[in-house]
N, C-alpha and C positions, 0 to 999 in steps of 0.2 A: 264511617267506612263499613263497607257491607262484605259480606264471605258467605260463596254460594254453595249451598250441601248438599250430599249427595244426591236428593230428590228432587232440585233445584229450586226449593223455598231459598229465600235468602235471611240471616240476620244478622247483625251488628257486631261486630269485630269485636273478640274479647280476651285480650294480649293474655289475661292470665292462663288459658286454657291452651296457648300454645306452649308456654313455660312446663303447664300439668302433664302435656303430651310428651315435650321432649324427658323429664326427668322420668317418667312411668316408666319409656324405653331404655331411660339410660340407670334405670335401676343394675347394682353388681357392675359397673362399668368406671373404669378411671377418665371423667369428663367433666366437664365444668359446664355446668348445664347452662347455670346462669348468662355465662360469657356467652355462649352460643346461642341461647333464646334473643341477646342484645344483638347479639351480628344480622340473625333472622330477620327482624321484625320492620327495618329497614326497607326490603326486598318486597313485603307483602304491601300488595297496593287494590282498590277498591275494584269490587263485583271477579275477585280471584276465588276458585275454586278452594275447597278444601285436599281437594289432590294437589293441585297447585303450592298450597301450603305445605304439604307433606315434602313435595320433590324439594322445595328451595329449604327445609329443614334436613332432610338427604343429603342434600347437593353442599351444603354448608358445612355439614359433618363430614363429608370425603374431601373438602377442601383445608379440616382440619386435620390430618391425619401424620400430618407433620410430627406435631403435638403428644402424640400421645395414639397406637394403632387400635385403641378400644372406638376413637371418635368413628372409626371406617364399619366397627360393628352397629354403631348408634344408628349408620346411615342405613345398612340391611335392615335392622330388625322396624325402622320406621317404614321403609320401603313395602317390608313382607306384615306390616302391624296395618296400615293400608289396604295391600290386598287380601287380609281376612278378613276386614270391615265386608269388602266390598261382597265375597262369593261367602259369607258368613258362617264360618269357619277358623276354630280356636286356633291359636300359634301353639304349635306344641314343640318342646327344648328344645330336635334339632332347629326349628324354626329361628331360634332367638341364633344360632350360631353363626349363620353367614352374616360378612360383613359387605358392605358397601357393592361391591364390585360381583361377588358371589350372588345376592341380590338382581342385580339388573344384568347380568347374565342368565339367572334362571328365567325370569319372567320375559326376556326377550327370546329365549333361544329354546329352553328348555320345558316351560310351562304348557301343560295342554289348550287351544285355545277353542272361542265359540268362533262363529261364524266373520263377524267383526274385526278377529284377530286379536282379541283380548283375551291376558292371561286368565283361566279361572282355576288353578290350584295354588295353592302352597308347597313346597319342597315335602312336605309332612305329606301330604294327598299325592305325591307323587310318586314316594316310595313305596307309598302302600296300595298305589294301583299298578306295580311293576311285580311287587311281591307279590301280590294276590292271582297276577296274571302269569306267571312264572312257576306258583307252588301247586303241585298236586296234591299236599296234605297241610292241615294244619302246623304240625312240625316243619314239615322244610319253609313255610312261610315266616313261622315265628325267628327261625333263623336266620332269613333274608332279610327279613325287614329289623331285627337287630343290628345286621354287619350294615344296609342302610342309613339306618337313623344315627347309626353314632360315626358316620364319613369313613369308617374305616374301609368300606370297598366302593368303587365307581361303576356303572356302567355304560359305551359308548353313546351318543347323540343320539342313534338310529333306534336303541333299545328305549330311552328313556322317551322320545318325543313318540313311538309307534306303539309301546307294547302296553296291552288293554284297548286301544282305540276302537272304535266299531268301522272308520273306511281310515284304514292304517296302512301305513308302507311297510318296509318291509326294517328287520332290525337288526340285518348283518352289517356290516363297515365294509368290510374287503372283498373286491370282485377283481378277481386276475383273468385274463382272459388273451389271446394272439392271434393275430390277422389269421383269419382260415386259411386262404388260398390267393396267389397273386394274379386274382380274376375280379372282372367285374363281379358276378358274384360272391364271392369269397367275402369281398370287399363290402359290399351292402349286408353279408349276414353279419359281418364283425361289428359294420354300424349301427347295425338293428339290437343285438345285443345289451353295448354300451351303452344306447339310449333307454332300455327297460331296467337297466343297471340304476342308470342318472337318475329314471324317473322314481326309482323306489330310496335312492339315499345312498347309491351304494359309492364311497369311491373307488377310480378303476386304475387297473395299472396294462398296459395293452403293449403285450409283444411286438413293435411292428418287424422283425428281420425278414419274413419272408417278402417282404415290395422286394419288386425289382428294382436294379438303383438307376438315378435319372440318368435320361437320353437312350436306354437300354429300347431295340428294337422289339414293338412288340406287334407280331403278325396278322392279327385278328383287326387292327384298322390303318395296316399298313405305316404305324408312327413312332413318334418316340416316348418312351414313359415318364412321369412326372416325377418320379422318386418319392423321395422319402416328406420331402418338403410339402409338395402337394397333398400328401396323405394325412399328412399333419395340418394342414388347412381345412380340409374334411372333416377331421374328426375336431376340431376348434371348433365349427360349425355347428356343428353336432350338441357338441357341449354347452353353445350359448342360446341352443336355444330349449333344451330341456334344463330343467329348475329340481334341484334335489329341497324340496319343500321351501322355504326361505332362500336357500344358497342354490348358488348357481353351479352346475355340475362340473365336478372334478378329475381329471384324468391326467396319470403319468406312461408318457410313452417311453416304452426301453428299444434301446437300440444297441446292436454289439458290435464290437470293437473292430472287428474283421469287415464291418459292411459297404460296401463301396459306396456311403451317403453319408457316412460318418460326421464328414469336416462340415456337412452345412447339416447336419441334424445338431451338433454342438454350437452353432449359430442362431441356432431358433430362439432362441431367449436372450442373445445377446440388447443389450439396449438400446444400442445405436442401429443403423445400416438399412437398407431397404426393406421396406414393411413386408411387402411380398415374400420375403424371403425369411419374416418373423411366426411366428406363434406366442403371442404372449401373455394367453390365458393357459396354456399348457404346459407343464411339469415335463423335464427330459430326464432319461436314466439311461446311463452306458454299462453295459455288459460288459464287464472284463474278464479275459481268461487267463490262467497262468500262465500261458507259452507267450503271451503278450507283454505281460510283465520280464520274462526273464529275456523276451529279447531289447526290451525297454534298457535292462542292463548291463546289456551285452553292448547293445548299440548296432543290433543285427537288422537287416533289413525286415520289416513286416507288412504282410499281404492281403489286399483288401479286394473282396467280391461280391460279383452280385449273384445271388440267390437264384437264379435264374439261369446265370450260365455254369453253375456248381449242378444245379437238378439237370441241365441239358448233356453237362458229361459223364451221367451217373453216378454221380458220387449222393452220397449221406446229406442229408439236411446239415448245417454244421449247427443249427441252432439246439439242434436233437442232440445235441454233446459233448461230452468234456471228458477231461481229463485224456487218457492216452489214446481212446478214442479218435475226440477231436483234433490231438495232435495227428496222427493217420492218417485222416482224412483232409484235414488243413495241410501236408507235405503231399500227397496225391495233386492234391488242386493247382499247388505251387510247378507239382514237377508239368503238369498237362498245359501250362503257360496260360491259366485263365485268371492270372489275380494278377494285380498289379502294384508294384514295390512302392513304399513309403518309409521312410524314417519313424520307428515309433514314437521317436519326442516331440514329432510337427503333432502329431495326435493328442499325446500327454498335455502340451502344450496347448492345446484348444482346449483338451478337458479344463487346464487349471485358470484359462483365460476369464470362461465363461461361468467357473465356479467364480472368480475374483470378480465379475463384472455383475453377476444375476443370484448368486448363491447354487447355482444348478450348475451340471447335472448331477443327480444323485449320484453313484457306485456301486456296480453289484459284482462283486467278485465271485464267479460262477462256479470255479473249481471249491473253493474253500465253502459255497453251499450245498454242495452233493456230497462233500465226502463223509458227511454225518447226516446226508437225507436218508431218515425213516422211512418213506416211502418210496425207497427205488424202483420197488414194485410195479407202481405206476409208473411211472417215469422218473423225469430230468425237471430239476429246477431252474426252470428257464429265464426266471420275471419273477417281478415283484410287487409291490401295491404300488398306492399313490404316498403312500410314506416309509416307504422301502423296509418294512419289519415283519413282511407276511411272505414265510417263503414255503413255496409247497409243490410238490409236483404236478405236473399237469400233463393233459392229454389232449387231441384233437374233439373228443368228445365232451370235453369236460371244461366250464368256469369257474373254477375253485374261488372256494367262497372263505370269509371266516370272520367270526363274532368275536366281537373283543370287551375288555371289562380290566379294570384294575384294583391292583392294593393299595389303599392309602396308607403310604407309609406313615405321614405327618401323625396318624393316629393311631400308631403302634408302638408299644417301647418294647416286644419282646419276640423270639422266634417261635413260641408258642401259637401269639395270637396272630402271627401270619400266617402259620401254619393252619390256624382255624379259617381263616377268612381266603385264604387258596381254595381249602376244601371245600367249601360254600360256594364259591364263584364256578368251578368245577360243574357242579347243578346247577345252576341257575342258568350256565351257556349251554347244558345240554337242552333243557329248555325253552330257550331260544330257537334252537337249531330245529325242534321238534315243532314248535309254536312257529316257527318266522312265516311270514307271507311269501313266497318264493318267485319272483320275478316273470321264471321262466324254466322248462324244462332242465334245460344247460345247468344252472347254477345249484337247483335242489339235487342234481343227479352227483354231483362233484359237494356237495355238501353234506347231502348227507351218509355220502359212501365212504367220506376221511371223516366226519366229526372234526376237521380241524379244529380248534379252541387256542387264543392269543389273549392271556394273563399277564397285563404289565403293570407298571407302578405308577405312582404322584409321590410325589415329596419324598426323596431321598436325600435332597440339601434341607430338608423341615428336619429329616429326622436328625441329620446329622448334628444342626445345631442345636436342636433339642439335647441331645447328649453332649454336646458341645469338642466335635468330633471334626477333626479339619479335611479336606477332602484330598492333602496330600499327605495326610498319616498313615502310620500303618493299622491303629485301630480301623482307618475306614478302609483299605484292604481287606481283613476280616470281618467285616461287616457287612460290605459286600459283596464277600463269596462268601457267608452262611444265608445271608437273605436270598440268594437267589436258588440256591443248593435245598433250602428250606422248599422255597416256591416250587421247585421240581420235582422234589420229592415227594412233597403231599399233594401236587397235581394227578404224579403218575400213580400215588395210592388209591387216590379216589377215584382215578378212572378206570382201573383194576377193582374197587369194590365195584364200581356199578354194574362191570362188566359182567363180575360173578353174579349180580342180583338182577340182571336183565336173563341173563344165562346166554348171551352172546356178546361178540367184539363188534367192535365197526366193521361196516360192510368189506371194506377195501385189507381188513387186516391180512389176509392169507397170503402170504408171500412177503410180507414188511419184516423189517429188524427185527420189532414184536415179536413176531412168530418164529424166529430164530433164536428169542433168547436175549437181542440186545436192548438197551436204552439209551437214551441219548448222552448220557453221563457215562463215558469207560468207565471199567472196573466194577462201577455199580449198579447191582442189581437188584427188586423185591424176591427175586427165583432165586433159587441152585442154578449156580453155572449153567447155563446152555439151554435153560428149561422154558419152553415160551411163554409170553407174558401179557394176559390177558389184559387189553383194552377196549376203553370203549369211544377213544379220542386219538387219534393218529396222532395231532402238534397242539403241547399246550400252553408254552410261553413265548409269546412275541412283544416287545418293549415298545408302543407305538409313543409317540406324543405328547399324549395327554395335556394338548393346550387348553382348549377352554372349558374341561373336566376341573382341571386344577386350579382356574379363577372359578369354577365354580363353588370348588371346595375349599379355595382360601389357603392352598399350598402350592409349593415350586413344582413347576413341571418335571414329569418323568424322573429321570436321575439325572438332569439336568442343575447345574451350580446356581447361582445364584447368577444375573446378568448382573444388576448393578443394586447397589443397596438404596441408592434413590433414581426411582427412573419415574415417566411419565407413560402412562396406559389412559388410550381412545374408548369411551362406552359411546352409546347414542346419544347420550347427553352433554357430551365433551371431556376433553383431557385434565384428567385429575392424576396428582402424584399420589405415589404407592412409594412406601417405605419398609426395609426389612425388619418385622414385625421382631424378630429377634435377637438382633442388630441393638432395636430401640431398646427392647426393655433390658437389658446387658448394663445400655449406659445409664437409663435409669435409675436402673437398681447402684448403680455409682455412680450418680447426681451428677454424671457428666450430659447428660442430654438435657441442652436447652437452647435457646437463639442463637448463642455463637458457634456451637455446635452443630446446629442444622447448616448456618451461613456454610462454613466447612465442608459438607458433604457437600451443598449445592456445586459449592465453586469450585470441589474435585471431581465432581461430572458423576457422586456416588460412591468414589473408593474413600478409603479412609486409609489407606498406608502411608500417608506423608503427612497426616494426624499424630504428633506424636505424644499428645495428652490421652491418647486412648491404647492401653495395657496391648503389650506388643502380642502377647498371647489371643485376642481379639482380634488385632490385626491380622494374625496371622490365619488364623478361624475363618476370617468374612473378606478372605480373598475375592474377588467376583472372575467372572469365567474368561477376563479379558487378561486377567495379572495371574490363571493360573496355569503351570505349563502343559499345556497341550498332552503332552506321552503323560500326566495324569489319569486325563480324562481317557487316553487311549487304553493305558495299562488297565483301568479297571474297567472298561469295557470287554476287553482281550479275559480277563480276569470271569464276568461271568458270561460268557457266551459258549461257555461247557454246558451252561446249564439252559440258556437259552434254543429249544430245538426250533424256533423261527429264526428271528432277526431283532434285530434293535434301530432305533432312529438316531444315528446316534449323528448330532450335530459336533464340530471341527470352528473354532476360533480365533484366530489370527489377529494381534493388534493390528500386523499392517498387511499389505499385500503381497509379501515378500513371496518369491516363487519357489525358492531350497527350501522354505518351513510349510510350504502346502505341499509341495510334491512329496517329501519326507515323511509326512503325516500318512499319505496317502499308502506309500510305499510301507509304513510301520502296521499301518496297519490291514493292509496283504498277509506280511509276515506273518503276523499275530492271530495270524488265523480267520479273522473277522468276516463275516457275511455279506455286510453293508460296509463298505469302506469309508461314504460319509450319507449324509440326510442332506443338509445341507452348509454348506463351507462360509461361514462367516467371516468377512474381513473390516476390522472396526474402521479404519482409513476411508473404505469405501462406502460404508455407515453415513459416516458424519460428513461424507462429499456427494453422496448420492442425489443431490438436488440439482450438480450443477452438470448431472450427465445430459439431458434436455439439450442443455445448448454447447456442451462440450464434446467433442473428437476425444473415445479415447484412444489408447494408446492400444498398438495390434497386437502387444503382449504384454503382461505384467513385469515389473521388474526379476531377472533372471540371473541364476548366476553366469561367467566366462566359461566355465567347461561343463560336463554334461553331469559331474558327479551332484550326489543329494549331499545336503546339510545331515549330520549325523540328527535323526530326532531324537535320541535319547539325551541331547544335550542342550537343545533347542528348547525354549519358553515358547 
């Protein structure tokens, strides 16, 4: 049998040298090399590459990972021990860390490539071409590329695949941006926009309130207007056919609560029903104001208009405002008979249909994010991104932009060192914002006049089990509100030093809270009382995501729990299980992990609470996000969104579809003050049914309670 090398001489298969290969990599690792050289060797068959032999030496190691989570490192470090061969170039320490999955996500997603579309760095060559393109001194690189190399900080997709590149895109994430004008033109500059948006990486979140809504008379060719639906078929368009580099462009449309297009913009994503009347590459987001909620529970009639005939009887944009304002103006419109009466729960009720059927629309509770907007100055925060955690004022002139990057928690055990690693990211996005490639006049002009900046986390369930810290204690209550208190704090230090060593604030400061004295945090302040406070960053903590930052790093998303302790994760190369790395070595370390023990997790779909060989205090630790109660997850988001001056992603999970524990959820967290009332609404019932929507009718509302009252949530799982 013959194995063809790199140069493509070919020679003679020589089983010991695959043995030498696996144990060199699995040097420091808990693996059995042996066993796994025997399961390999099987697989290799004549005139196969030696790439070839590396991936089914990979691919064997993430299929053992059952076993033991070091076998998932064996598979990275062969994976990234591979491509040093190849662009010849040492593995250095971070190198050996990632495991399996972190591996063939960097080289697929993250890696700079040639021409061919072949990766040619290593994650080691990647941070030190981010650092070096980032640092204006020797110092500030040395300390980039330390908070790098040891995973303790992230930076988004756009910065790590653009920045150093010589024909680069651009390496902001977030671009907010709303319909100009409910004109033909209006309408082609908003699409022109989005598309230089799409084309550089950015994703978008796009106000549409100002369309007219459908059949609305529009004089200019004597017809009737398309609404809301057709706009959203436009901008679909739009989006499929510009490519944000690999991926196919992104955008969440907001629409508010009052709009006379409401009931079929909450249809667009439905799964079932007439195509025409779908969007199902596009993201929805509903605007909620408080006068909508309270007449939600009042059970008061509520009034929905078109934009169109609110500007023809002189009244206020209503999209331009909130709070007592918006009420003013939304009672004006009412009394001149130009809106027309609904039931606010036929609306709720669509909200939570289509959250139960699609996971959408996201929620943006519009009073609860203005009354701690920093920049009222500019304006009203109208919208949000495409992952609802970027909130910022905006203007007709302006596409607020903003860079984002996070803390890895998993690799911190103190409030020191995240307080180091804030104040590094702090630089590093000012440097972005300085350095980025700028799309287009619109988006540099609103970027660089806030300096917005969106610092959020990975691995908050890492850290937690690291300390061995349950996510319904009270130690994780204090923990996180110092973690995030910490992050705000040394955000808003260091953009106050920069400020003083630039010898100016960001452009837009003059008239901001800043310049009054306030911070986003009552009570606290770096000043004396009342004394203004110099910045050089308008917004610096926003909570995005961080999905596949966190497979890249090898920790839980965001401050997200754990979903299941055994689940099953899609690479390119196929479905391999992933096991809670921390989970295993627990039982490990008390010789309760082994074959009957896996069989067990298998056949509990993951949980372990009906385990009862396994220490009730474990069990109670490695809850997964499905067995834990919701007003948890709520309370300690409620908890740091003092500290938070954007928003958070904050996903909502429901074992089943029940209608009193979504709308509850929803409703708790209004109260709570919250920005983002959900990201997206997880119902596991609909999970593990969702196959058979294709050829099933569903149901034209979720299960609901007999009267209109909510399920208390603070009592509700």
């Amino acid at each position: 049998m013959k194995i063809v090398k790199r140069d493509g001489t070919k020679q003679s298969f020589a089983p010991n040298k695959v043995l030498t290969r696996i144990k060199t990599q699995a040097k420091g690792l808990k693996v059995d090399s042996t066993a796994l050289f025997q399961e390999v060797i099987p697989f290799i068959s004549d005139n196969m590459t030696t790439t070839e032999v590396d991936e089914i030496i990979a691919f064997k190691s993430a299929d053992k990972i059952i076993q033991h989570p070091d076998y998932s490192l064996l598979g990275g470090r062969i994976l990234l021990s591979r491509q040093s061969k190849l662009i010849g170039k040492e593995l250095q320490d971070v190198d050996l860390t990632y495991d399996f999955f972190g591996a063939t996500t960097f080289l697929s997603k993250y890696s700079m490539k040639n021409s061919d579309n072949s990766p040619v760095e290593l994650p080691s060559c990647m941070y030190k071409r981010v650092a070096e393109f980032l640092s204006d001194s020797p110092t500030e690189k040395r300390r980039l590329l330390g908070e790098l190399t040891s995973k303790r900080v992230n930076f988004a997709t756009p910065t790590y695949t653009n920045a150093g590149i010589a024909k680069r895109g651009g390496m902001i994430s977030c671009n907010l941006t709303h319909l100009e004008s409910d004109t033909i033109e209006g309408i082609e500059k908003t699409l022109t926009k989005i598309s230089y948006a799409s084309k550089e990486g950015s994703g978008i979140g796009l106000l549409i309130d100002p369309i007219r809504s459908k059949d609305s008379y529009v004089s200019s060719f004597n017809g009737k207007a398309g609404g809301v639906v057709r706009l959203a078929d436009m901008v679909q368009s739009k989006m499929r056919f510009y490519k944000q580099g690999s991926r196919s462009g992104s955008c969440a449309l907001y629409l508010s609560v009052w709009h006379k297009d409401i009931i079929d913009f909450l249809e667009l994503t439905l799964p079932v029903g007439d195509e025409q009347l779908r969007s199902r590459d596009l993201f929805t987001a509903v605007v909620i104001n408080d006068l909508f909620m309270e007449k939600l529970q009042s059970s008061d009639d509520w009034y929905l208009f078109c934009p169109n005939e609110i500007k023809k009887a002189g009244l206020k944009n209503l999209y331009d405002l909130y709070g007592e304002e918006f009420v003013a103006e939304y009672n004006k419109a009412v009394e001149l008979g130009i809106g027309t009466p609904i039931a606010p729960k036929k609306i709720f009720d669509a909200v939570i249909k289509s959250q139960v059927e699609s996971g959408k629309p996201y929620t943006m509770f519009k009073d609860n994010a203005n009354k701690r907007n920093m920049q009222d100055n500019i304006g009203v925060i109208k919208q949000s991104n495409l992952c609802i955690e970027i909130f910022q004022a905006s203007k007709p002139e302006y596409t607020p932009q903003c860079t984002l990057a996070s803390i890895n928690l998993s690799e911190h055990s103190d409030l020191k060192s995240i307080a180091k690693s804030t104040r590094v990211l702090v630089r590093a996005l000012n440097s972005v914002i300085d350095k980025n490639k700028w799309s287009d006049d619109w988006s540099e002009a609103a970027g660089v006049d806030q300096r917005a900046l969106a610092i959020g986390v990975a691995g908050l369930a890492d850290f937690f089990a690291k300390n061995k810290i349950s996510y319904e204690s009270e130690e994780a209550i204090k923990w996180n509100n110092d973690i995030f208190k910490t992050m705000y704090q040394s955000a808003t230090s260091e953009s106050m030093l920069i400020a003083e060593e630039e010898g100016h604030n960001y452009p837009a400061w003059e008239g901001s809270r800043y310049s009054k004295g306030e911070t986003y945090i009552e009570g606290w302040s770096p000043k004396p009382e009342g004394e203004p406070i110099p910045m050089y960053n308008s917004m610096l903590i926003g909570l995005m995501p961080t999905a596949s930052s966190a497979i890249l790093l090898g920790s839980f998303e965001s401050f997200e729990p754990v979903t299941a302790n055994l689940f099953t994760r899609r690479v390119g190369q196929g479905e391999f299980l992933v096991v809670n790395k921390y989970l295993v070595n627990e039982l490990l370390e008390l010789g309760l992990w082994d074959s009957d023990m896996v069989d067990k997790v298998i056949g509990n779909k993951g949980s372990i609470q009906s385990i009862i060989e396994i220490p009730e205090d474990i069990r109670y630790r490695y809850k997964d996000v499905w067995e834990l109660p919701q007003r948890v997850l709520l309370d300690l988001a409620i908890t740091r969104n003092k500290y938070v001056d954007q928003s958070q992603s904050l996903n909502v999970y429901h074992a089943d579809a029940k209608y009193s524990k979504i709308a509850s959820a929803l409703m708790y967290a209004w109260k709570g003050g919250l920005k983002t009332g959900v990201y997206y609404t997880r119902c596991k019932s609909k999970l593990e049914t969702n196959t058979k929507l294709a050829t099933s009718k569903v149901s034209e509302t979720p299960e609901k309670p007999k009267d209109t009252s909510f399920e208390c949530f603070g009592c509700s799982a």
